[in-house]
Every structure is written in C-alpha cells, then in structure tokens.
C-alpha positions in Angstrom: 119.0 -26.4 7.0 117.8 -25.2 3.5 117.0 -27.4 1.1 118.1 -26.9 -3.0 114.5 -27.3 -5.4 114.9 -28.5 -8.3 111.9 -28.7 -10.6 113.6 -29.9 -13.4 115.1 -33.3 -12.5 114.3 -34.9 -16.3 114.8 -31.9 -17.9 113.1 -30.1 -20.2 110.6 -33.7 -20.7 108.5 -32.9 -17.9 108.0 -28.8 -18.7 107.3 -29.8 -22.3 104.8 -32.8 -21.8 102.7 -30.4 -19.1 102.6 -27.2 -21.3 101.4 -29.6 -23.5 98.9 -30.8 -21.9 97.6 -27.5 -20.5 96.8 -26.8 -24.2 95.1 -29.6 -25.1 92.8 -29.1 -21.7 93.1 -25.4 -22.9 91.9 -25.9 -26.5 89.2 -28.6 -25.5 87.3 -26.2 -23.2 87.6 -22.9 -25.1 86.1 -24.6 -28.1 83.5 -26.5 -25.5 82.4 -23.3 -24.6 82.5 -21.3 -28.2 80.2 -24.1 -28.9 78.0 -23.0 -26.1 77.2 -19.9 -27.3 75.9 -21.2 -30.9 72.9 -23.6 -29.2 70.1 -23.3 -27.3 70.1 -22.7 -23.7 68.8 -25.9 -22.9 72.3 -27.5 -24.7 74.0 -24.5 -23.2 74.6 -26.3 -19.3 76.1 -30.0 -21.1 78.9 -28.0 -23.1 79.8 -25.6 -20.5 80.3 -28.4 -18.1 82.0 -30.8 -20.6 84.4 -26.9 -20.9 84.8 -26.9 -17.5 85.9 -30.9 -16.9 88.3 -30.4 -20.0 90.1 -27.2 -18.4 90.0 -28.8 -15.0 91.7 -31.8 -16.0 93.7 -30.2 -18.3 95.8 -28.0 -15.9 95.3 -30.4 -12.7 97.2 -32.8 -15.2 99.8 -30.7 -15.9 100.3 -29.5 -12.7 101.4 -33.1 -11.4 102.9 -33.8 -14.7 105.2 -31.3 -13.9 105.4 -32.2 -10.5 107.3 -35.5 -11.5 110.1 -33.2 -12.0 110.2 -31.7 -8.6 113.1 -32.5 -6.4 114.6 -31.4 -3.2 118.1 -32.3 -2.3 118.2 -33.4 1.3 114.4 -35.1 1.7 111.7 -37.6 -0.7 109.0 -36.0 -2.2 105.6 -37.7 -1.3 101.6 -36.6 -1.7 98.6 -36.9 0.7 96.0 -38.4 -1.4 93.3 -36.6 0.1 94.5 -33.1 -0.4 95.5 -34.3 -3.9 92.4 -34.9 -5.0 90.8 -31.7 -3.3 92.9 -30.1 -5.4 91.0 -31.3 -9.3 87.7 -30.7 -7.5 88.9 -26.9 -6.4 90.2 -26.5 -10.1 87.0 -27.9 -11.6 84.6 -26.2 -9.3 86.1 -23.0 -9.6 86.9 -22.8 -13.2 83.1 -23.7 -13.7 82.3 -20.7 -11.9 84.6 -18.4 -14.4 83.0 -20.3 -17.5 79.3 -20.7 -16.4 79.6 -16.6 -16.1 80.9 -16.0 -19.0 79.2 -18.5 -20.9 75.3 -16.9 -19.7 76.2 -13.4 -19.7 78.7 -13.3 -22.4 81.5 -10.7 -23.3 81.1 -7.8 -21.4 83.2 -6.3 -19.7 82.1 -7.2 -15.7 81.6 -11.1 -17.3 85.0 -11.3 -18.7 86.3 -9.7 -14.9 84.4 -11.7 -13.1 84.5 -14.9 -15.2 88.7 -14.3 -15.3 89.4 -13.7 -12.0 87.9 -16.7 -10.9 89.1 -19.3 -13.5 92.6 -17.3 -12.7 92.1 -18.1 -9.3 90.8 -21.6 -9.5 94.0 -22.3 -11.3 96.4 -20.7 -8.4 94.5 -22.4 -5.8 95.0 -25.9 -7.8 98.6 -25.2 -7.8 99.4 -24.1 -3.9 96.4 -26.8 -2.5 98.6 -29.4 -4.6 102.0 -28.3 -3.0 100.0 -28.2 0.1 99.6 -32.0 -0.5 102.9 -32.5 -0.7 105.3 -34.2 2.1 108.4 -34.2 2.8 111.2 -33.7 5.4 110.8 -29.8 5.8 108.6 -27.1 5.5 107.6 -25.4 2.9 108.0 -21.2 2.6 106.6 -18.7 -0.1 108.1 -15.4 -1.1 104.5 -13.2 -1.7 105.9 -11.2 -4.0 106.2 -14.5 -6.6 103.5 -16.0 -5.7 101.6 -12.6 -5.9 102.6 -12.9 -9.6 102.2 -15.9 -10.3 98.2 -15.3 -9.2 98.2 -12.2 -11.7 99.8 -14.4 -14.5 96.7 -17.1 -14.2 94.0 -14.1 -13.9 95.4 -12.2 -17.3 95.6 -15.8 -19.0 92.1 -16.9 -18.2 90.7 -13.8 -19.0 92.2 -13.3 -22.0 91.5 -17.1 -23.0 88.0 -16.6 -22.3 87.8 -13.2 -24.1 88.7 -15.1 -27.3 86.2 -17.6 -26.8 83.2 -15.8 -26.9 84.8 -13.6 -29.4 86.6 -14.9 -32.1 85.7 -17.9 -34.2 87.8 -20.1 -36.4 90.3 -23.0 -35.5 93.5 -20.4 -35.7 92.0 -18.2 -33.6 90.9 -21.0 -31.1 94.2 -22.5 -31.5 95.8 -19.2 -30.4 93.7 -18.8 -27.4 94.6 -22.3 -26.4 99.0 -21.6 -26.4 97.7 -18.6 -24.5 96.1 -20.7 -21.8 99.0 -23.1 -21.7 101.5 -20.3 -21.3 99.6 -18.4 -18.5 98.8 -22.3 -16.7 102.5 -22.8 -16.9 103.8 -19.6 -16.5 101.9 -19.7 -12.9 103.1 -22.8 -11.9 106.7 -22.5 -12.8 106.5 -18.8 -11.3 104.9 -20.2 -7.8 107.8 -23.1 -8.0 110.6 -20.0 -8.4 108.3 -18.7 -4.8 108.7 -21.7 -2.6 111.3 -22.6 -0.2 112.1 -25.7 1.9 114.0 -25.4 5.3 114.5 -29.1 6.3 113.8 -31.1 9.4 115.5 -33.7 11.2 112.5 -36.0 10.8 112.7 -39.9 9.6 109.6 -40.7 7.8 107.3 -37.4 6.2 104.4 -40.5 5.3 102.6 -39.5 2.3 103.4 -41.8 -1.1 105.9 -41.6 -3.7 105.1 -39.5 -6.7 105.2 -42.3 -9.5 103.3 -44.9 -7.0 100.6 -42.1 -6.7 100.0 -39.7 -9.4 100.5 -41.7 -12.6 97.5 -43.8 -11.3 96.1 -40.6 -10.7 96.0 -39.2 -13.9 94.0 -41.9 -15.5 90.4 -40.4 -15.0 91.1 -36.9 -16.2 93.3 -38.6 -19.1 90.1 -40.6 -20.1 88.0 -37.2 -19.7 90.2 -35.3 -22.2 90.0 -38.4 -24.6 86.2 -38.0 -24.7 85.8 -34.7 -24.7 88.8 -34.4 -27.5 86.6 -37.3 -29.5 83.5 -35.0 -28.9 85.0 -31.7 -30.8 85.9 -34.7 -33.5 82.8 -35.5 -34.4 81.1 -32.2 -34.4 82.4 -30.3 -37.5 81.1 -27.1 -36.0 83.1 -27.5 -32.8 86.5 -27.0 -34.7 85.3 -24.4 -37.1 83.3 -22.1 -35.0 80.6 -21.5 -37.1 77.0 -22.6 -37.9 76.1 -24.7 -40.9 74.9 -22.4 -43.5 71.0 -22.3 -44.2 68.7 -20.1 -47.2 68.7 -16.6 -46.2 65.2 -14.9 -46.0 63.8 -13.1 -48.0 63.6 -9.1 -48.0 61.1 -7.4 -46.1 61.2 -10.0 -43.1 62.7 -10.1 -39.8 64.3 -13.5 -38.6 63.5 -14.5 -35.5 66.9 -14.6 -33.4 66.7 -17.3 -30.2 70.2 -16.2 -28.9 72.0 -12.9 -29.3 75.3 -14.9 -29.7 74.5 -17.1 -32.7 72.6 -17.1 -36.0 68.8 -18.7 -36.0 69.2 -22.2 -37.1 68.2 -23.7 -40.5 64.5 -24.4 -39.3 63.6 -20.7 -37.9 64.8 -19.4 -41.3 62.4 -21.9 -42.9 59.4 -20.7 -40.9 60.9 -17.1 -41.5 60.5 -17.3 -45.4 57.1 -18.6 -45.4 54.6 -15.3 -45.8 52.2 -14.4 -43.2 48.8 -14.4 -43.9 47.0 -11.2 -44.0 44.1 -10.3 -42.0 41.2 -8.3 -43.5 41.1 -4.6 -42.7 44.9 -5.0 -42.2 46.5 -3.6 -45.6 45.1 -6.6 -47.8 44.2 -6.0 -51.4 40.8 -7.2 -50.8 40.2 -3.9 -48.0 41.8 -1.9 -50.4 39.6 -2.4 -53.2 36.5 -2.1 -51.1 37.6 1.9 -50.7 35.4 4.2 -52.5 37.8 6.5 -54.9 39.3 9.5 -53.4 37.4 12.7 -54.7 38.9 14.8 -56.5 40.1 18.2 -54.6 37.9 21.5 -55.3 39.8 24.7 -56.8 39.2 27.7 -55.3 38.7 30.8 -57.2 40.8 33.6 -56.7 40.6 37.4 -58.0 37.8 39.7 -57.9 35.3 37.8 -58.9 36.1 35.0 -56.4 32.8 35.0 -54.4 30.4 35.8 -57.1 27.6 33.1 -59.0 28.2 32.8 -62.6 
C-alpha cells in the first residue's frame, strides 16, 4: 500500500520559518569566514570553525524545521535519536571540510571545486541521514533521478556561496550570498522530499518519538550557537562591512609589508612601514658619496692631419 507525503501539513509556516533560517545560518558563516581571510593565520582556525558551527546549525535547523511539516497519510512520523544527531555532526564535519579549504587556499578554482563539492555534499548527506532517522509504518523509496538533483542543487549553492565569500565584500553582497545559500539548502531539501516514496506496512508500533516531543528540544543547542555567533558579527563592525579599518598610507618609495595575500597589512605594519630605514655606510649614503674624489674630466682627441703631431 502506498502512502500520500505531504510536506506541507501547516502550510507555507514551516517552508518559510526554515528558508529562513538557512539564511541566517547561511549569512552567519559566509561573513564568519570573509572575516577569516582579513586576520592572521593564527585567528584564521577560531572564525572558520565559529563559520562552520553557524552553517551546520543553520541548515541541520531548517532541515527539521521543515520536517515538522512532513506527513504521511496512513502511518505517525517518529525519529531515532541517534541517527538524528549523527546527522548535525555529518553536516558540521563536512561543511568544515568545504570551508577550512577554501578558507586556507582561497579562490581558486580547484579550492572553490573542492571546497563546493564537499559543503554541497555535507548538506545532501544531512538531509537523507535525517530521513534515514526517520520511522514510521513503511519504507521509504527514492527516485535517483530527484535525488540526483537535488545533490547538484546543494553543490552549485555552496559553491557559489563560498565563491562570494572570499570574493566580494560589503553587507549587500554578503547578504546576497546568504538568499543564495538558503535557496540552494531549501531547494535540496524540498527537491529530495519531491524523490521519496513510502510503501506502508502492516506493522503496529514503528518505535522512534514523536516529532514535537523530539526535535523542538533538539533544536535548542544549535539555536543558542546561532545566537552567539549572530551576537559575535554584532560586535565586530568589520564582520558586517567586510573591510579593514582604515590606517595612514605609506609613504612613496616604500613597500609595505603584506602578512596575508587576502587582506591589507594592519594599522601597526604601516606604522613600522613609514618609519625610514637607516642607511648603512658604503650603501648609497650621502656621507660615501661625498668621500668620492670628483670625476675627471674626459680628454678630447684630436682629429685631422695634425692629429698625432707635438705642438
């Protein structure tokens, strides 16, 4: 017997509050990790990991947001605890991967591949661990060519979230990558819903517990996580706008020393930059170039006839 989904059993509340929420997790990292690239490497491990908890939470919280919705005719939805949770630590763990790559080796090309296929892939695996979790009174089934897609949609949103990351700067632009991030998130999931199937059982009891009892308790921790990190990019101006705060530019003729090939020197290299170096003797100084006897002035030769002859 086939069983009718339904992932929209509160209508369009549940679809709204998730996508929502996959931006916020979306904006939180992206700017976590634009802010990564403007320090020092030593900073550079705290933000990309504080990136990584905000995106992991982010989408593991609108995935089961969403899932509040989810409804088949026939049989109660419950979760496995266990597998539940498996699934944030496969959507942290992974997405780290994607942002630790492209946070140390920047925006080139086999970073951006790399780093996009597996955030992309963390994301996909979040979602089908999670309906793995689920239980009910049937089995589920997956049509590959949706769920096929719905993988491609996460790998060309994560890539293209972390392109503008390391590329862009400004709070529009961060802001843009963010709705990106939150489309592709919900695209996949709704797309990998659209794939799956239930053929129902003749069984009592599937065990497992009821959504509300479960993931609302759940959804505490990673809450909590995208309040910090969300009170984090508060209180550091340079987090929202991108940039670094301004310092006196050097003067001509010397070369600022640059840490980091993604940001500008901060305010105390430029300092040490504009003070003069000292000049060694024998190196160009005005004192060696006095001591030089005067050049002696060049001997015309004679020309004509008379060139080699005595006067």
């Amino acid at each position: 017997m086939q069983g009718t989904v339904d992932g929209f059993s509160y209508g369009l509340v549940t679809p709204v509050a998730a996508y929502l929420m996959a931006c916020l997790g979306g904006a939180l990292g992206l700017r976590c990790t634009t802010r990564s690239l403007l320090v020092t490497r030593t900073w550079r491990p705290g933000w990309l990991a504080l990136g990584t908890g905000a995106i992991g939470s982010g989408i593991w919280t609108m995935h089961f947001i969403a899932m509040m919705g989810f409804s088949v005719t026939g049989t109660p939805v419950r979760y496995d605890v266990p597998t539940t949770f498996a699934s944030l630590g496969v959507a942290i763990v992974m997405v780290g991967v994607g942002i630790f790559v492209v946070g140390y080796r920047g925006a080139t090309g086999s970073a951006l591949f790399t780093g996009g296929t597996v955030t992309g892939l963390g994301i996909a695996s979040m979602h089908y661990l999670g309906m793995a979790g689920m239980r009910l009174n049937g089995s589920l089934e997956y049509s590959i060519p949706l769920v096929t897609l719905s993988v491609l949609i996460a790998v060309a949103a994560a890539t293209a979230s972390l392109w503008a990351a390391v590329q862009v700067r400004g709070f529009r632009w961060s802001v843009g990558a963010s709705v990106l991030m939150g489309l592709g998130v919900s695209g996949m999931h709704y797309v990998g819903m659209a794939a799956a199937s239930v053929h129902l059982h003749p069984v009592a009891d599937s065990g497992g517990d009821p959504p509300g009892r479960l993931i609302a308790p759940l959804m505490i921790g990673p809450l909590l996580f995208l309040l910090l990190a969300g009170v984090v990019v508060v209180l550091d101006p340079r987090m929202v706008s991108g940039a670094v705060a301004p310092g006196p530019p050097p003067p001509p003729g010397y070369r600022v020393p640059v840490r980091d090939s993604y940001r500008l020197p901060p305010t105390e290299d430029r300092r040490a930059a504009s003070r003069p170096l000292p000049e060694r003797p024998g190196h160009g100084s005005r004192d060696h170039r006095a001591a030089r006897p005067p050049a002696r002035p060049a001997i015309r030769r004679r020309t004509g006839p008379h060139a080699g002859q005595r006067r």
